[in-house]
N, C-alpha and C positions, 0 to 999 in steps of 0.2 A: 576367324580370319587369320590366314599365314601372317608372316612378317613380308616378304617379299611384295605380297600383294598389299599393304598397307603403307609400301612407300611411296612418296607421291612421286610425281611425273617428271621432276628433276633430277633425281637420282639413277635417271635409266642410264645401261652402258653406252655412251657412244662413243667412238673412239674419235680419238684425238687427230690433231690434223698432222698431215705425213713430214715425218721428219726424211729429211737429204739423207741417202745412203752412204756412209762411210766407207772409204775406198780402204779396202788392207794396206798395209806397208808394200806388199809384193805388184801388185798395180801401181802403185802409188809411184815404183822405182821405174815399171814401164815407162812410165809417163813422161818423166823426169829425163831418163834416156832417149826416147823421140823425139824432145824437144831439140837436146844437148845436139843427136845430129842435123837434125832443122835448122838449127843457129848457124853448124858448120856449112851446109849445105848452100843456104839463103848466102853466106859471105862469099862464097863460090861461087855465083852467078844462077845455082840451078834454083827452077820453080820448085816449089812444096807445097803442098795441103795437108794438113794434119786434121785428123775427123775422128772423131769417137760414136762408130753409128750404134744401135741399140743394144747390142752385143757385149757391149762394154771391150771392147779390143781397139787398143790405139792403134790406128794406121797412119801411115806416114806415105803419101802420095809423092811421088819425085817424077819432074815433065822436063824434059830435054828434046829437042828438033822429034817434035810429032813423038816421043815415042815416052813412055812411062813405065815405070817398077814400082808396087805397092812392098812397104817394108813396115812389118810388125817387130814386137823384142818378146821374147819368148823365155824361160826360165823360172826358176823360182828360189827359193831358201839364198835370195843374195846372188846369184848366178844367174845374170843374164844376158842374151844373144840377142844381133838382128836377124832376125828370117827374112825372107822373101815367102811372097803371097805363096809361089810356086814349089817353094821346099828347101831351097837353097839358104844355108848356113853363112853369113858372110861372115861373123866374127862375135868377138866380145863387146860387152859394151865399153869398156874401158879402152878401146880402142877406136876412138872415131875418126880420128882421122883419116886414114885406112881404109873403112868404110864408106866414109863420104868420097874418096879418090877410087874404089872400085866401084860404086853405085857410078858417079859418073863417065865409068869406061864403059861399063853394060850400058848406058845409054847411050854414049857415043858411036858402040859395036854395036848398037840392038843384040846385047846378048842377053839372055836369059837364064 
């Protein structure tokens, strides 16, 4: 008789229960920056929705009369931007102010 097969029935592999996935530092700054313009945003008067659908990509939803701009942050190694869904560059993150004041011109101009 093996060893394997003279272990008993407790010793089988079964794995363990699923640990929470540890977000990297470079998500982790996404995240942090969406917020930061959300904060600025919401003090502005405009709506937000911030969603994390299964993709794992923070969006940041901004609603102004009827009309809406989805904004992602984009980057890596410590450098990171807001994008727009559509492609459009708006800035650094270190600059939100700026951001949150052209997000709501493109909404007030429905520009895209």
């Amino acid at each position: 008789m093996t060893a394997s097969a003279s272990l008993p029935a407790t010793h089988q592999t079964v794995p363990g229960p699923r640990s929470r996935v540890q977000l990297d530092p470079d998500q982790r700054a996404r995240e942090v920056a969406l917020h930061r313009l959300r904060t600025v945003l919401t003090t502005l008067g405009v709506r937000t929705r911030l969603t994390r659908p299964r993709s794992r990509i923070w969006r940041l939803r901004v609603h102004k009369n009827g009309w809406h701009e989805t904004v992602m942050c984009g980057g890596s190694d410590g450098t990171f931007a807001f994008v727009t869904a559509h492609g459009r560059l708006l800035g650094p993150t270190s600059d939100v102010q700026s951001i949150a004041r052209l997000l709501i011109w493109m909404l007030d101009h429905q520009q895209r």
